[in-house]
C-alpha positions in Angstrom: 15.3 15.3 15.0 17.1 17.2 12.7 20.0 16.3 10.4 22.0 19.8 9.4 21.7 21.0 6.5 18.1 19.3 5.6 14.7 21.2 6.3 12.9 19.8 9.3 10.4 17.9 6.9 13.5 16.6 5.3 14.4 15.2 8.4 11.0 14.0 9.0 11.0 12.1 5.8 14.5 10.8 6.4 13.7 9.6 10.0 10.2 7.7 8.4 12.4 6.0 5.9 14.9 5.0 8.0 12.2 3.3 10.1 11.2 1.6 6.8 7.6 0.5 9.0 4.7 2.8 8.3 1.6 3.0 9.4 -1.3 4.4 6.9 -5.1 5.0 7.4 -7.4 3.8 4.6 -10.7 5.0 5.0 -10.2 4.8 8.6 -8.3 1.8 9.1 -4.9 1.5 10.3 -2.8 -0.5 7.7 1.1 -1.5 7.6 3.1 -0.4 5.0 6.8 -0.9 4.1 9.1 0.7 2.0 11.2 -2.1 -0.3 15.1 -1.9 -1.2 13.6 0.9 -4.0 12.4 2.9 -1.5 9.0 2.2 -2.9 6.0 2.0 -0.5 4.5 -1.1 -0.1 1.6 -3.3 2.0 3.6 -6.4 3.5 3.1 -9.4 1.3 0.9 -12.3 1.9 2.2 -15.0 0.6 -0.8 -17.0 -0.4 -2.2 -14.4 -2.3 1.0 -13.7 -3.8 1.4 -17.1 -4.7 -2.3 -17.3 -6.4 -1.0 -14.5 -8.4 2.8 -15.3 -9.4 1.5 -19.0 -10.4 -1.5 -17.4 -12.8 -3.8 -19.2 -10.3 -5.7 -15.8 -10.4 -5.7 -13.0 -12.9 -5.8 -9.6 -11.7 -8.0 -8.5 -14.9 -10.6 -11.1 -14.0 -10.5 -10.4 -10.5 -11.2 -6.5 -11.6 -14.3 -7.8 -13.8 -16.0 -10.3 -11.0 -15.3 -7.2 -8.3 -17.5 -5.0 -10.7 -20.4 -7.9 -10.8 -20.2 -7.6 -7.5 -19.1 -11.2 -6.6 -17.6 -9.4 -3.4 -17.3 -7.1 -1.2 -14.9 -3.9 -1.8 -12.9 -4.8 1.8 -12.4 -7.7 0.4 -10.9 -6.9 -3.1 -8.7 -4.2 -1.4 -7.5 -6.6 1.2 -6.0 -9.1 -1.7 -4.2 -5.8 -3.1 -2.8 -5.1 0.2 -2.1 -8.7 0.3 -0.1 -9.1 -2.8 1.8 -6.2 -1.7 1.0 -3.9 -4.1 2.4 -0.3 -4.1 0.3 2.4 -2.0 0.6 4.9 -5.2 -0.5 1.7 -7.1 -3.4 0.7 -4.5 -4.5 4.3 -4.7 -4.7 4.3 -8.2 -6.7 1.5 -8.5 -9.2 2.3 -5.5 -9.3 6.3 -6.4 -12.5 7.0 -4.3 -10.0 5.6 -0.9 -9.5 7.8 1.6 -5.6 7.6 2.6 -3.8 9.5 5.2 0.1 9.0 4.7 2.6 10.3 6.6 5.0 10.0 3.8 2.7 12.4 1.9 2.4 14.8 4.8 5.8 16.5 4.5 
């Protein structure tokens, strides 16, 4: 589709946002993503985890500490970042060695 005046990855980009449901692939798995009022990229929020979080029921620095002990598994301390609905630039930067194909970044 394109919108006059716009580049046809302009139009792309337009037509993903406008969609505001995106699909990514992390290391080979299909993941939803959203983009907020912002415009900012986000995994949908769970809101148990989110509530473990926003109520200081669990502390993101300690979490990172007992993931590098190896209390558990990798999947499982990127699906409560996913779950809190953290940002994909943000998720990314935390799990650097993720493999993550996003269409938003493909235009």
């Amino acid at each position: 589709m394109y919108f006059g005046g716009e580049s046809t990855s302009e139009a792309y980009s337009e037509k993903i946002k406008m969609d505001k449901n995106i699909e990514v692939i992390i290391d080979g798995k299909k993941f939803p993503t959203i983009l907020d009022d912002q415009g900012v990229q986000r995994f949908p929020v769970n809101g148990l985890y989110r509530h473990l979080v926003d109520s200081k029921q669990v502390d993101l620095n300690r979490l990172s500490i007992d993931f590098q002990k190896g209390l558990f598994s990798r999947e499982d301390y990127m699906e409560f970042y996913r779950g809190i609905g953290y940002s994909v630039c943000g998720f990314l930067e935390i799990f650097e060695d993720a493999e993550i194909q996003n269409p938003l970044w493909e235009q």
